[in-house]
N, C-alpha and C positions, 0 to 999 in steps of 0.2 A: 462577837462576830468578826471575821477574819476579812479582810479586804478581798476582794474577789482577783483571781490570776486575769493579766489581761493578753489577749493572743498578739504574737510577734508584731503585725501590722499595726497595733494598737499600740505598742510600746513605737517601733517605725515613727507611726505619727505624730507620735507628741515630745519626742527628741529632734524631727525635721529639722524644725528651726534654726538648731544648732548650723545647720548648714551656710544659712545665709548669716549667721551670728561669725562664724567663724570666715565666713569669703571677706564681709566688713572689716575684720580687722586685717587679714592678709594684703588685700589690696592699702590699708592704711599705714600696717610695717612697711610693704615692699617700696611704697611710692610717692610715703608725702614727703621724706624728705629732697626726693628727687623736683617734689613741684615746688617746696619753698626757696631750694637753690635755684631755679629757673626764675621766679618771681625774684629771685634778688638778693636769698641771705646770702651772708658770707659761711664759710664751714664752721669757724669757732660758736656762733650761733646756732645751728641745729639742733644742738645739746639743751639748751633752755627754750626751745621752740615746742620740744617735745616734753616740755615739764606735765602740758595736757592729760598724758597719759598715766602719769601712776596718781596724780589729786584725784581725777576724777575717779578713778578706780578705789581710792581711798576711804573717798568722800561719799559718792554715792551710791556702792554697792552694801554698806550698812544700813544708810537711808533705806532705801527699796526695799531690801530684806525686810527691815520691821515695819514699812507699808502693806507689801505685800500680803505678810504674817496676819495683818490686819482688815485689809481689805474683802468684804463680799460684795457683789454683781451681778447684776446679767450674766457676765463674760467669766464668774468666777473671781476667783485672787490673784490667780497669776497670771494669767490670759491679758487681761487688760495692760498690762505694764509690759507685756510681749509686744501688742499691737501697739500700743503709744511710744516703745521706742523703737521699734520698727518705721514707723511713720517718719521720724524723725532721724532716723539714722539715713534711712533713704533718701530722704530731700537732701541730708550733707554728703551726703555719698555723688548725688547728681551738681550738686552747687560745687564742691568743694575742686575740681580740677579748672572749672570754669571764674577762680577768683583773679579780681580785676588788680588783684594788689597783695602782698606778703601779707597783710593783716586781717585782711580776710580770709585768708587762705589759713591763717593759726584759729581767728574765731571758727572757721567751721572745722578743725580739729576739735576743738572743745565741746562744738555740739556734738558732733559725730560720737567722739569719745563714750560722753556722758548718754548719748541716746543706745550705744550698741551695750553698754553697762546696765542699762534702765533693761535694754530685753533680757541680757543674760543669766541677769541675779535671780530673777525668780525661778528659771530653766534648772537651777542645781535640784530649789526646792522640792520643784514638780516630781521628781523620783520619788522624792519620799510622801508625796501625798496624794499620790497615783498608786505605786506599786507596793504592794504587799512585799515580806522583807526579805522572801527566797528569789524574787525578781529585779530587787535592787542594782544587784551586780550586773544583770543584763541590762535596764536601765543606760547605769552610767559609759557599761560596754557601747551600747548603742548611741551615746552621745558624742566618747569620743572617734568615734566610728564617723560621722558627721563632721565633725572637727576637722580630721585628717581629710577628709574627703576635702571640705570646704577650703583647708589652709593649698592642699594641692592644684586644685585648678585656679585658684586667684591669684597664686602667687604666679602660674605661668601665662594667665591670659595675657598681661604685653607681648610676650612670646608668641606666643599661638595667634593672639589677632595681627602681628605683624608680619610671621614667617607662612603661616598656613590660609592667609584672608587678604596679604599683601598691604595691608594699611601699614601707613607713615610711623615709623619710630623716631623721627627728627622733626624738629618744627625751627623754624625763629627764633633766634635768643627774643627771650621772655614771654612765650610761648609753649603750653605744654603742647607735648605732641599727640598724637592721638588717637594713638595706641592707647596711653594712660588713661586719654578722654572716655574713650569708647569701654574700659575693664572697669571706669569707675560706674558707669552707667550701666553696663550689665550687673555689674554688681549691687547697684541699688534696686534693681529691679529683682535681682536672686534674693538679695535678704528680704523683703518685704513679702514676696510671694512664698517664700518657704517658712515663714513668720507665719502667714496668715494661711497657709495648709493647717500648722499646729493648731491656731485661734480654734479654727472652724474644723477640724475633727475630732479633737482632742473634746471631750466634756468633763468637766470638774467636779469632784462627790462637794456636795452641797454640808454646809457644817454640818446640820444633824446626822449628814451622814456618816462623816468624817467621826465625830462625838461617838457614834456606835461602835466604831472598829475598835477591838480588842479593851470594850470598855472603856474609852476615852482618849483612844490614840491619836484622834483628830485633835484634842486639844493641847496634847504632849507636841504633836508637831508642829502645831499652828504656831506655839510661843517657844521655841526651844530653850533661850537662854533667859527666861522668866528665873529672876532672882538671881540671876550673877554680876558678879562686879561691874559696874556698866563700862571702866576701860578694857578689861579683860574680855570682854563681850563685842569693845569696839574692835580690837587687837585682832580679836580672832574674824570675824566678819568681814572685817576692812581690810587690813596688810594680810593680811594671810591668803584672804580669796586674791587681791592683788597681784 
């Protein structure tokens, strides 16, 4: 039995996410380094301030994969790891422009990091264990499609809330301004609700389901890299998706 085609809106829905996946990090290239100079680094520092972002990417976008790969719920397999890093990217999304000190302000990069990592990694899976294999390409089309969208307005909300809304692009030394204030808190509030449109429209074929398709395709995709080299496996999962 063949996985069933699902209609445009259906594939729409469960790529959504992507959108607040992708504002999270725009708003996180365009702007922390701007908040840890205001908090006090010096410039030769930013470089190792943002070591945050490829560990974590490293580290736990192979993790979650073979959770994931492993995980049944209520919520599904990958649903669950959507909404808990949603959850968590949002709270650093609203905390992180509001840190009292340089070091807070790197700790919640690391949460951040590692929370918008935790929703994204299973978001690749989801194509292949949703869509039958002539809908794939539209799939990924429709992800990066979200991507773009999501990397475009976050990167201009300082812009557009300070030129078209008149809010303050300047604050007090050591003091974000609040412009940045106000794009990180929209933004936390975009990736968790467009996270949690996917949760909740998106439904996940249940293993036996999965097990039916084309005679066992659910379990070909559940473990993909069963029996490979477990660096070769890390390599590819880890630095690659990186």
């Amino acid at each position: 039995m063949k996985k069933p085609r699902l209609s445009f809106w259906q594939i729409w829905n469960m790529s959504f996410g992507f959108l607040g996946i992708q504002f999270g990090f725009a708003l996180q290239n365009g702007n922390v380094s701007r908040i840890f100079q205001t908090l006090g680094a010096e410039i030769e520092q930013i470089p190792i301030l943002w070591i945050a972002a490829p560990v974590t990417g490293l580290i736990i976008q192979p993790i979650i994969g073979h959770m994931s790969d492993n995980t049944w719920g209520r919520l599904g397999r990958r649903r669950p790891y959507f909404l808990i890093g949603a959850i968590f990217a949002s709270i650093a999304l609203i905390l992180m422009p509001n840190s009292p000190g340089l070091w807070m302000a790197v700790g919640m990069l690391w949460i951040m990091d590692a929370s918008i990592n935790i929703s994204m990694e299973p978001f690749r899976a989801f194509v292949g264990d949703m869509l039958p294999d002539d809908q794939r390409t539209l799939g990924f089309t429709m992800q990066s499609f979200f991507i773009g969208i999501g990397a475009f307005v976050a990167s201009w909300l300082p812009y557009m809330l300070s030129n078209w809304f008149n809010i303050s692009n300047t604050a007090p030394e050591g003091e974000i301004p609040q412009t940045v204030k106000f794009s990180f808190y929209l933004g936390g509030i975009v990736f968790f609700l467009s996270v949690l449109w996917t949760v909740l429209r998106t439904k996940e074929y249940s293993p036996e389901e999965l097990n039916s398709f084309e005679g066992g395709e659910g379990e070909e995709i559940r473990n993909p890299d069963e029996g490979a080299d477990p660096v070769r496996k890390y390599l590819r999962r880890g630095v690659i998706w990186t």
